[in-house]
C-alpha positions as CSV (number, residue, x, y, z in Angstrom):
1,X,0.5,0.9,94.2
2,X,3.2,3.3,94.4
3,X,5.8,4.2,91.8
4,X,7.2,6.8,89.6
5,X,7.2,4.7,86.4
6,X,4.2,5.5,84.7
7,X,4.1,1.7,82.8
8,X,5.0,0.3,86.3
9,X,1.8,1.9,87.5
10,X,-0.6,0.8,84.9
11,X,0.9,-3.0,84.8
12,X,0.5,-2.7,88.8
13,X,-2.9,-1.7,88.4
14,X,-4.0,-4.0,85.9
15,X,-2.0,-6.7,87.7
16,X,-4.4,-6.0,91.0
17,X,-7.4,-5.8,89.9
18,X,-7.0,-9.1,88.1
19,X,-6.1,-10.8,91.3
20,X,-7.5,-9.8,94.0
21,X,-6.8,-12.6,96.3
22,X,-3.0,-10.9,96.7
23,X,-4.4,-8.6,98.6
24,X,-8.2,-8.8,99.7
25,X,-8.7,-10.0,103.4
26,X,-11.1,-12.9,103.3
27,X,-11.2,-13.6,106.8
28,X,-10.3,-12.5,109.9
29,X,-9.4,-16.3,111.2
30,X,-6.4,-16.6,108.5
31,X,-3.8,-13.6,107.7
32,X,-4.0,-12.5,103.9
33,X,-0.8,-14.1,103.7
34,X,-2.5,-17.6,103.9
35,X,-4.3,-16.9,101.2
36,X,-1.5,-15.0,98.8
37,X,1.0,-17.9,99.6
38,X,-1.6,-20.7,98.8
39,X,-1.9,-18.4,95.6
40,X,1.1,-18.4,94.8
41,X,2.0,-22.1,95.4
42,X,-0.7,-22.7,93.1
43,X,0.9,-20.7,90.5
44,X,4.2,-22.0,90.9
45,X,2.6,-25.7,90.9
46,X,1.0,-24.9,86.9
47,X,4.4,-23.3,85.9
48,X,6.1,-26.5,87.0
49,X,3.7,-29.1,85.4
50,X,3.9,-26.6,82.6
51,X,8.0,-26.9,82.4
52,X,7.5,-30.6,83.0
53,X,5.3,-31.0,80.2
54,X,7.2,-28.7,77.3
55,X,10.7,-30.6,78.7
56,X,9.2,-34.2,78.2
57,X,8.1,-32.5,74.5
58,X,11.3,-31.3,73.5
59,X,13.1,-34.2,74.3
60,X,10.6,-37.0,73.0
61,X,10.8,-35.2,69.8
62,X,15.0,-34.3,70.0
63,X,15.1,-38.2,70.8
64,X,12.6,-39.2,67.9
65,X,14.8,-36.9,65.5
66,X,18.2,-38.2,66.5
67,X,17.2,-41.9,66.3
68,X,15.7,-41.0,62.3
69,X,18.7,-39.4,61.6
70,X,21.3,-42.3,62.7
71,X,18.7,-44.7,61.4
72,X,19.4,-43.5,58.3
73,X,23.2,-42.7,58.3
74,X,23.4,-46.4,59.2
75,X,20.9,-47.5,55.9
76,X,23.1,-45.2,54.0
77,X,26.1,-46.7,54.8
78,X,24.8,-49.9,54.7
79,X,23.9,-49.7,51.1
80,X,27.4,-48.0,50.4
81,X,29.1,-51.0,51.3
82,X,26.8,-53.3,49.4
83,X,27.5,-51.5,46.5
84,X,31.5,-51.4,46.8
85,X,31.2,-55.8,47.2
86,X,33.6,-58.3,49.0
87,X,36.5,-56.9,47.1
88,X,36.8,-53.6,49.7
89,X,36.9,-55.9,52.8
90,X,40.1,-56.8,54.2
91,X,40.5,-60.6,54.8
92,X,40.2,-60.1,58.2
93,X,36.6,-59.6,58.2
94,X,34.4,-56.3,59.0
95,X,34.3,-56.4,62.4
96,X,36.8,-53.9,63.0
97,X,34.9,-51.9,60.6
98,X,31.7,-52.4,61.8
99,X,32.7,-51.8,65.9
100,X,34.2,-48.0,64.6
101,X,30.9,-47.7,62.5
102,X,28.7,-48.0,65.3
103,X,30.7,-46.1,67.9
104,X,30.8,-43.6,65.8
105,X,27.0,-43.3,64.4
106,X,26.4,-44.0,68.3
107,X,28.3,-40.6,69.4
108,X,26.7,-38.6,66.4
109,X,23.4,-39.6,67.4
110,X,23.9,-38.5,71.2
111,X,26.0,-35.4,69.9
112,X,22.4,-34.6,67.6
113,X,20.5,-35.3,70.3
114,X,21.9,-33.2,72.6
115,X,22.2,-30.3,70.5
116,X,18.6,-30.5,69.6
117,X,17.2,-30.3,73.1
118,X,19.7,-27.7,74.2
119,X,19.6,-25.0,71.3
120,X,15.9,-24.6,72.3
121,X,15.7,-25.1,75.7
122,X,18.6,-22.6,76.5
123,X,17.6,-19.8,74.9
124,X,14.1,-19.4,75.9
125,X,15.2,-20.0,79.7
126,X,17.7,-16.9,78.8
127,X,14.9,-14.6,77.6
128,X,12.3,-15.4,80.3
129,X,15.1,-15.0,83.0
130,X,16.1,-11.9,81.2
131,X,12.5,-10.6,81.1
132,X,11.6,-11.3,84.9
133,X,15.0,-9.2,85.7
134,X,13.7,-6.5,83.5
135,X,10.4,-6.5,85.7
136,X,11.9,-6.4,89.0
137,X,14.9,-3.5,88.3
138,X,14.9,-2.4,85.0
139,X,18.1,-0.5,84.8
140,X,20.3,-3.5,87.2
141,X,19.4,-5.7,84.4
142,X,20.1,-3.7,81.8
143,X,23.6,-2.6,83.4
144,X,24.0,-6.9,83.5
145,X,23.1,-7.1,80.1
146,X,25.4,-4.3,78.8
147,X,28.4,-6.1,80.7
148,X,27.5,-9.6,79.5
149,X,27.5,-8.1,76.3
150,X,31.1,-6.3,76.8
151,X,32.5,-9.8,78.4
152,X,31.3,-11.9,75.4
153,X,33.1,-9.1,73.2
154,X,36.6,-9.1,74.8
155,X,36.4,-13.1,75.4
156,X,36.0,-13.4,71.7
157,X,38.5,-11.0,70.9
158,X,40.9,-13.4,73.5
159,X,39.9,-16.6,72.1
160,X,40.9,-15.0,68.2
161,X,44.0,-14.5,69.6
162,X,44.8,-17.4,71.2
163,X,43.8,-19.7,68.0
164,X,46.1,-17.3,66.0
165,X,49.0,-17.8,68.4
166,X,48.1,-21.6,67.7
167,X,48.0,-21.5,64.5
168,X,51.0,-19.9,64.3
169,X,52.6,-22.4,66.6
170,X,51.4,-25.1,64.4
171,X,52.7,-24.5,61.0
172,X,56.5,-24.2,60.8
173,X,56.5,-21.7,57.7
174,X,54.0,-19.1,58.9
175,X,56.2,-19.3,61.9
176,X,59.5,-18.4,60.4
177,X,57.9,-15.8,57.9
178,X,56.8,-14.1,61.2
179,X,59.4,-14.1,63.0
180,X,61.6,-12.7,61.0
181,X,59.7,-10.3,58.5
182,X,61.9,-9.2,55.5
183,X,63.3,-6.1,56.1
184,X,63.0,-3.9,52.9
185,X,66.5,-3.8,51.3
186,X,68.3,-1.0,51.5
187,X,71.5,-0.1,49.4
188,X,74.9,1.3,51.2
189,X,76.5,4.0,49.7
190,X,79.6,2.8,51.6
């Protein structure tokens, strides 16, 4: 294996002499590439089965933890209004009550759920793209990086501004105090 990079070289070499069927000729009937692409169809089947196994995980478990947590949000609430009696229920009845209780247990406990699966999920399918970019060009991913980075810097600095410009928009005394700062006062001698 060719290269200039000196840790390029050693991973390539360790790389090939651990599998050898990516470049060994077995037979003269089939092309090596018969054998490299039935290699690497059989790695790509494990990484999938792999994916498909850690996905059904992290969602069994992000499901299991959202249903526990609404479960008991709704026993807690339940008890709350025990406690309070018949004398904090409108004559109308609870249903109204009870409809916006559940609606809204119902959206915290997709909002949880999603959330739990995503904050891992996300993340870790950054870093491994980020690391096979790093093995194929080193310094293009790094340049990617360095400009994600600088985007993600100035689109902060943008969104900061544009929620001061709201806030300021928003409350009526911030907004005359700005825009019209008191001059210091300075005496005529006319």
């Amino acid at each position: 294996m060719r290269s200039k990079s000196s840790a390029r070289r050693i991973g390539g070499r360790g790389s090939g002499r651990r599998n050898a069927w990516t470049w060994q000729t077995h037979s003269a009937k089939h092309a090596n590439y018969f054998y490299y692409l039935t290699g690497l169809l059989g790695i790509a089947i494990v990484l999938a089965l792999l994916r498909a196994a850690l996905t059904f995980v992290n969602e069994d478990m992000a499901a299991r933890a959202a249903t526990e947590a609404s479960s008991r949000m709704r026993r807690a609430v339940y008890h709350h209004t025990f406690r309070l009696g018949t004398l904090a229920i409108r004559a109308l009845g609870p249903s109204e009550a009870v409809s916006i209780f559940t609606r809204h247990v119902e959206s915290i406990n997709d909002a949880l759920y999603l959330w739990l699966t995503l904050v891992f999920r996300e993340p870790v399918k950054f870093a491994l793209l980020l690391a096979f970019a790093l093995l194929i060009n080193f310094w293009l991913a790094l340049a990617f990086l360095l400009f994600a980075v600088l985007v993600w810097l100035v689109g902060g600095q943008i969104a900061a501004h544009f929620r001061r410009q709201g806030r300021l928009a928003t409350n009526p005394r911030r907004r005359a105090t700005d825009a019209h700062p008191r001059e210091p006062h300075v005496d005529c001698a006319w």
